[in-house]
Backbone bond lengths (Angstrom), bond angles and torsions (degrees), N, CA, C in turn:
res aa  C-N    CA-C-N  psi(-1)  N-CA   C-N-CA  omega(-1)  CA-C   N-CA-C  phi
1 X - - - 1.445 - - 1.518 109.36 -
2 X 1.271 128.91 95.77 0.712 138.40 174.17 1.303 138.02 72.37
3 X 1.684 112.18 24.09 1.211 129.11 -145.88 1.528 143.27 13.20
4 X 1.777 94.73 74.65 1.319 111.37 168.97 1.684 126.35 -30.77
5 X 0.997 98.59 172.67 1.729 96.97 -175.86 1.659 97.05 -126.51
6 X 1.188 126.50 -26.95 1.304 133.67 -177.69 1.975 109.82 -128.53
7 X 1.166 112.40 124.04 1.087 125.15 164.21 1.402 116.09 -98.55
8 X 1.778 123.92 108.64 1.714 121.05 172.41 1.568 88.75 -104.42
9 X 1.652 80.42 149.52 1.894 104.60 -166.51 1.537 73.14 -129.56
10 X 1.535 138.85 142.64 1.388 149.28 135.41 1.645 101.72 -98.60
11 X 1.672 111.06 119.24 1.416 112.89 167.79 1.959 109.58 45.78
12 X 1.075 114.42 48.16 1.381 114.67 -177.73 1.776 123.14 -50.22
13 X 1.661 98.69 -30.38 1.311 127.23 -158.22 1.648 97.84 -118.08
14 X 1.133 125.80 -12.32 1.435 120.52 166.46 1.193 126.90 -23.11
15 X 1.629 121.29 106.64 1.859 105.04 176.97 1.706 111.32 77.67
16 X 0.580 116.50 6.45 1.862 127.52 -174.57 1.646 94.25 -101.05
17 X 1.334 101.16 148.05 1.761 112.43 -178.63 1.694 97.67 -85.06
18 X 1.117 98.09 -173.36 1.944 100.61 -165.51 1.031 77.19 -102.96
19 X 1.492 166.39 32.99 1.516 124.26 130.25 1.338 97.54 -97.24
20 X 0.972 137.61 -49.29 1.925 131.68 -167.00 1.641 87.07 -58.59
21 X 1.296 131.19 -50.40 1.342 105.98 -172.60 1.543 135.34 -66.80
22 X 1.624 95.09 -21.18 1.391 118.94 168.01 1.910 101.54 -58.31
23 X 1.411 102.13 -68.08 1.631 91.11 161.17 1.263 151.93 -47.84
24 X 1.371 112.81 -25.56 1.190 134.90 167.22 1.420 121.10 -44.18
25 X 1.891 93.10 -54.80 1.100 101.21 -177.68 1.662 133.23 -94.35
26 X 1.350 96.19 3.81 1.415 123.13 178.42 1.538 97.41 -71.59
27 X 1.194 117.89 -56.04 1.602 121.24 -169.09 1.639 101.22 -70.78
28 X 1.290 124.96 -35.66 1.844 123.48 170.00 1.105 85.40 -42.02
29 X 1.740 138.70 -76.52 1.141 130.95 -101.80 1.510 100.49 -93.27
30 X 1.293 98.97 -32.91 1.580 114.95 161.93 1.406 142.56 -52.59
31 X 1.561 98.80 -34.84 1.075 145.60 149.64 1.593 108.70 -32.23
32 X 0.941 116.60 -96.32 1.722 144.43 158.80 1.245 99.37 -14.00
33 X 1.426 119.09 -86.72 1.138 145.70 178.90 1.488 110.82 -16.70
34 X 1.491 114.92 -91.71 1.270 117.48 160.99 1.245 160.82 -84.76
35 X 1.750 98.40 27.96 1.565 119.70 173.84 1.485 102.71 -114.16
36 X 1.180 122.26 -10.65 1.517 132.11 -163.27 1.444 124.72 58.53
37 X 1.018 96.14 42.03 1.914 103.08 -157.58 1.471 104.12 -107.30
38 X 1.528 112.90 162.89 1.579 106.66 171.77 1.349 114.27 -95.84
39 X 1.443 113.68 137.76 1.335 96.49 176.56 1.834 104.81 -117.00
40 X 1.817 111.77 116.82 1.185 105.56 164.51 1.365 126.23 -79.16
41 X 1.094 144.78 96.05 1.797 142.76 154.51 1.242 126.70 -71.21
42 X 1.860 97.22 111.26 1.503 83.30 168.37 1.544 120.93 -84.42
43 X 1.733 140.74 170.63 0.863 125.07 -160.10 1.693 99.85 -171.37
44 X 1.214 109.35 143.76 1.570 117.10 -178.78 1.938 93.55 -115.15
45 X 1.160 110.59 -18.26 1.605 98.24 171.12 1.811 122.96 -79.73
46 X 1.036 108.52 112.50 1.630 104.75 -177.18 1.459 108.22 -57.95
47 X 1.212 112.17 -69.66 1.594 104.07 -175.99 1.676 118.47 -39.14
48 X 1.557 106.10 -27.69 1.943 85.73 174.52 1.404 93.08 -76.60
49 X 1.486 140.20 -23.22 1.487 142.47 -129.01 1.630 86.17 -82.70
50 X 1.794 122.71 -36.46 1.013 109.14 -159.47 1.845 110.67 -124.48
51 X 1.650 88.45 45.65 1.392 111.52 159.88 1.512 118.90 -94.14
52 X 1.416 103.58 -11.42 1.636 106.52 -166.93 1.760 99.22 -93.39
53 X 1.368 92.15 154.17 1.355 112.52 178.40 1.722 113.39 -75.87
54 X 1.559 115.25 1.54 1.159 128.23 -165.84 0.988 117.73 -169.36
55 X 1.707 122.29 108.67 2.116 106.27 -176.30 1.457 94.27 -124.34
56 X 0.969 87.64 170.01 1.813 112.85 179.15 1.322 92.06 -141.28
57 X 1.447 113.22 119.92 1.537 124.23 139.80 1.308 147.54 -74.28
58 X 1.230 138.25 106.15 1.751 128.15 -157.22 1.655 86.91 -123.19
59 X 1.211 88.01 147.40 1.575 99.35 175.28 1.473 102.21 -150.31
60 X 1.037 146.97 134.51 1.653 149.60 156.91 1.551 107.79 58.94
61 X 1.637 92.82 56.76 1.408 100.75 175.30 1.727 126.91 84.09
62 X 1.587 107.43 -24.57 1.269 138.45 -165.08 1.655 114.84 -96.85
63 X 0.961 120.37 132.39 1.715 117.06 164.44 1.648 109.21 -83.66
64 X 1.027 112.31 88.03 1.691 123.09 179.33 1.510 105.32 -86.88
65 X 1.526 136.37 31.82 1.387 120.22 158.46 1.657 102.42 151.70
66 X 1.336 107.17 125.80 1.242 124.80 177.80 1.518 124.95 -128.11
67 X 1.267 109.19 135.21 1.841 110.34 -158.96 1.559 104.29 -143.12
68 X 1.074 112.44 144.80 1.799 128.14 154.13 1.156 136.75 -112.14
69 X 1.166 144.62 155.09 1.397 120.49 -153.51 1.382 85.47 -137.80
């Protein structure tokens, strides 16, 4: 829509079996990829958590740890 600059995903993959989420996230990544856009996701799954080129950890309100890969 109108070519956003930021894409927010909340729990995109929530409750989804590991292949639709595997897909899910195939189309984000694509997503990203060829709109040039950011995409923030939040996420309670680690393994997508440490697909990103950038995480932030929050825990109890708090940002307890931030990394780049």
């Amino acid at each position: 829509m109108n070519n956003p600059k930021v894409l927010l995903a909340d729990e995109p993959t929530g409750n989804l079996d590991l292949k639709v989420r595997d897909e899910v996230m195939k189309i984000l990544q694509e997503v990203n990829e060829s709109y040039d856009l950011t995409l923030i996701m939040v996420t309670h799954d680690q393994e997508l958590g440490n697909l990103a080129p950038r995480k932030i950890v929050h825990r109890d309100g708090r940002v307890c740890s931030a990394s780049s890969n």
